[in-house]
C-alpha positions in Angstrom: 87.6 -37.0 91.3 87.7 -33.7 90.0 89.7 -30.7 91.8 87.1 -27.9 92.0 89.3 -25.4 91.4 90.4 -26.5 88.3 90.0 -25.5 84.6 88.5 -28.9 84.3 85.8 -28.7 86.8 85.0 -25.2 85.4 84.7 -27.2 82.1 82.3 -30.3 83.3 80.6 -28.6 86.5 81.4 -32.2 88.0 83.7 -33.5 90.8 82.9 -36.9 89.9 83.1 -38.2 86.6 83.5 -42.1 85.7 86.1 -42.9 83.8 87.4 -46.1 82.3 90.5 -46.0 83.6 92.5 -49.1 83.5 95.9 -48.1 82.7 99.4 -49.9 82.9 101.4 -46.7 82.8 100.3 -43.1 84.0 101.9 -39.9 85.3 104.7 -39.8 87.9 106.1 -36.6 87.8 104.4 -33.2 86.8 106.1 -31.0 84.5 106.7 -27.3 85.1 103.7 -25.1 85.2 101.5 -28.3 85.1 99.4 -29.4 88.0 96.6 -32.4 88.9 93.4 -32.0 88.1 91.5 -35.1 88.3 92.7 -38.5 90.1 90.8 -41.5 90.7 89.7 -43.2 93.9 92.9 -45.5 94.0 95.1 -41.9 93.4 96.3 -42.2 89.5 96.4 -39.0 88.1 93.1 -38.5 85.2 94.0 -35.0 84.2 96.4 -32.6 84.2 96.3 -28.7 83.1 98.3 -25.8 82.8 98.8 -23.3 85.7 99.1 -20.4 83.2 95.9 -18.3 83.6 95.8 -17.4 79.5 96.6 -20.9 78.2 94.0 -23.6 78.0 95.8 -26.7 78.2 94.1 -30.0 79.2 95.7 -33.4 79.5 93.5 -36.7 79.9 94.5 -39.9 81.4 91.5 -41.7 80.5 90.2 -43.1 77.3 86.9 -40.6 76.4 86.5 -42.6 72.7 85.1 -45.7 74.9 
């Protein structure tokens, strides 16, 4: 599930996306000037970004290759 007002969902135009996400470790705690973007249904965190208007940072969860 993507958060609509992310840079994410600006990207992909989605707020669903599958994913294969099958993962035996995964964020806990967000860094400074980070925040969620994309979770799944059971609540892992698939995305985070930067909160900084001028930087385009994007951090995936999920595995896009496969």
């Amino acid at each position: 599930e993507v958060i609509k007002e992310s840079k994410l969902f600006k990207t992909l135009g989605q707020e669903r996306v599958w994913v294969n996400s099958g993962h035996h470790q995964g964020v806990g705690k967000l860094g400074k000037m980070l925040r969620v973007s994309a979770k799944s249904e059971g609540g892992v965190i698939e995305a985070i970004e930067s909160t900084e208007k001028r930087w385009f940072l994007l951090g995936v969860q999920w595995h896009p290759e496969a």
